[in-house]
C-alpha angles and dihedrals in degrees: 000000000000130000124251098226125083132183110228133198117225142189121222100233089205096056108007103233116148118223137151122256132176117263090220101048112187083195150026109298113206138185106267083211114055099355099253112159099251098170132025123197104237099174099294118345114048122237102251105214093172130082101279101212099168144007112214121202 
């Protein structure tokens, strides 16, 4: 069975730098680069509100 949980890589729409966050956030994610609000916590898996360009396993 496979988890739940993925990590995705995302790309900051703002600045367009590429990094890995968690699927399911507990907090705020935010561009290490310029600060844009890349992922919310909404109870389990995370809004994404950056460019998803891959999902890693």
């Amino acid at each position: 069975m496979e988890p739940k949980t993925k990590f995705i890589k995302v790309r900051c729409q703002k600045c367009k730098n590429e990094q890995i966050i968690f699927s399911n956030a507990s907090s705020e994610v935010k561009c290490l680069v310029c600060q844009e609000v890349l992922a919310t916590p909404k109870g389990g898996k995370a809004q994404i509100k950056a460019d998803v360009l891959e999902i890693l396993s």
